[in-house]
C-alpha positions in Angstrom: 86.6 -60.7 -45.2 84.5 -57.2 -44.7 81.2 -56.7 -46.9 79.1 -54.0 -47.5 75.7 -53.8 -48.5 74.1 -51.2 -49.6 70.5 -49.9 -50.0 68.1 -46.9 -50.3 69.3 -45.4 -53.9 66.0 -44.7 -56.6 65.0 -41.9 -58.4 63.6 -39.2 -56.9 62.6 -35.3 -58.2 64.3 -32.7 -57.2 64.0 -31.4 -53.9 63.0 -34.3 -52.6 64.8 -36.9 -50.2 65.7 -40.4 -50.0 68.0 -42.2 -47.5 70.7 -44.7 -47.8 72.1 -47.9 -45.9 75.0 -49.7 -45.8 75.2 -52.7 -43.6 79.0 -53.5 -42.8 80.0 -57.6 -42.3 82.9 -59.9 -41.7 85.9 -58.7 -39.5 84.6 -55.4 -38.8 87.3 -53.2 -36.1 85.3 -51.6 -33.0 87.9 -48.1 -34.1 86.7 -47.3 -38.2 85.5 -44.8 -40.7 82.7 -45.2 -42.3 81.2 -43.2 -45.0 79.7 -42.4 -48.6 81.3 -41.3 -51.8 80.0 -40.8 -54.9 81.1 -40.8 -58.6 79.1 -39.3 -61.7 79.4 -40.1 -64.9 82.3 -38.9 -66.9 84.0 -37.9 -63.4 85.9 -39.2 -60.4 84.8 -40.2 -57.5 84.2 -37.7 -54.5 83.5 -38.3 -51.2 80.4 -37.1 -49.5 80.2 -37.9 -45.9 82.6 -39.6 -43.5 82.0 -40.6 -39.9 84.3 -41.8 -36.9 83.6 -44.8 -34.6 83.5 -42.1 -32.3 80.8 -39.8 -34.3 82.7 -37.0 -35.4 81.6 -36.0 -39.4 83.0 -34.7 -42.3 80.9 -33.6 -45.2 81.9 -32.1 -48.9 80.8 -28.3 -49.0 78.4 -29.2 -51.9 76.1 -31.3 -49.6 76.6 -29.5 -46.1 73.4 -28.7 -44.5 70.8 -31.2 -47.0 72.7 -34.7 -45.8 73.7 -36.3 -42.8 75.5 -39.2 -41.7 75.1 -41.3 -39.4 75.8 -44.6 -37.8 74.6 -47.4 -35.4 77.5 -49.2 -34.0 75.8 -52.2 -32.7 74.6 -53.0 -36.0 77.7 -52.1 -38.0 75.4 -49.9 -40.1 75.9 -46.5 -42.0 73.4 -44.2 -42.9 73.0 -40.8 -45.0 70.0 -38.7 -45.6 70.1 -36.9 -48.2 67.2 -34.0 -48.5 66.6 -31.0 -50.6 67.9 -33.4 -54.1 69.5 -31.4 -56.7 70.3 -32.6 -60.2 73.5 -32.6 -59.5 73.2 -34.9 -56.8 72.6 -37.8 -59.7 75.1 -40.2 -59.5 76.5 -44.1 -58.2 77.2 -43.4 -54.3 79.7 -46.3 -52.8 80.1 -47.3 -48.9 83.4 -47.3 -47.5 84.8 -48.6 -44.4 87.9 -47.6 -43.6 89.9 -49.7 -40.9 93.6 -48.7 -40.4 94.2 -47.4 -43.8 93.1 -50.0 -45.9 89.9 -49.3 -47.6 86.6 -51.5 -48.5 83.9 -50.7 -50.7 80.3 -52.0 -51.8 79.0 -52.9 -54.9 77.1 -48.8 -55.3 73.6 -47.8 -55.1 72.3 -45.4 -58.1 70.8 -42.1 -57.0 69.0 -40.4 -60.3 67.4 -36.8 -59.7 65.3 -35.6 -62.2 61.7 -34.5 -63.3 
């Protein structure tokens, strides 16, 4: 069984910054993907930020260059600071661990940017 816990979401105003965990458990692979999507309301989820077991990144063009991911393998955790917060930002942002195709996802962390 994997879990994933995550943490970090709030509210914050815009232009701020807030950072997120995800702690990964159970029969966690040493080769993965881990990374952060999100979904607002009335749309489908997107992702935002992937990383390999072996550091590389992949981020969506609408957050390049205000978050970064990263990870610490020896804790099985995944991180992603998000800075300069838009309103757009706003919505429920899910872990996922990928480990040969099959996907896992925890239970969301809400992320509300506003005034």
């Amino acid at each position: 069984q994997v879990q994933l816990v995550e943490s970090g979401g709030g509210l914050v105003q815009p232009g701020g910054s807030l950072r997120l965990s995800c702690a990964a458990s159970g029969s966690i692979f040493r080769i993965n993907v881990l990374g952060w999507y999100r979904q607002a309301p009335g749309k489908e989820r997107e992702l935002v930020a992937t990383i390999t077991s072996g550091g590389s990144t992949n981020y969506a063009d609408s957050v390049k260059g205000r978050f970064t991911i990263s990870r610490d393998n020896a804790k099985n955790t995944v991180y992603l600071q998000m800075n300069n917060l838009k309103p757009e930002d706003t919505a429920v942002y899910y872990c996922n661990l990928k480990i040969w195709g099959v996907d896992y996802w925890g239970q969301g962390t809400q992320v509300t940017v506003s005034l």
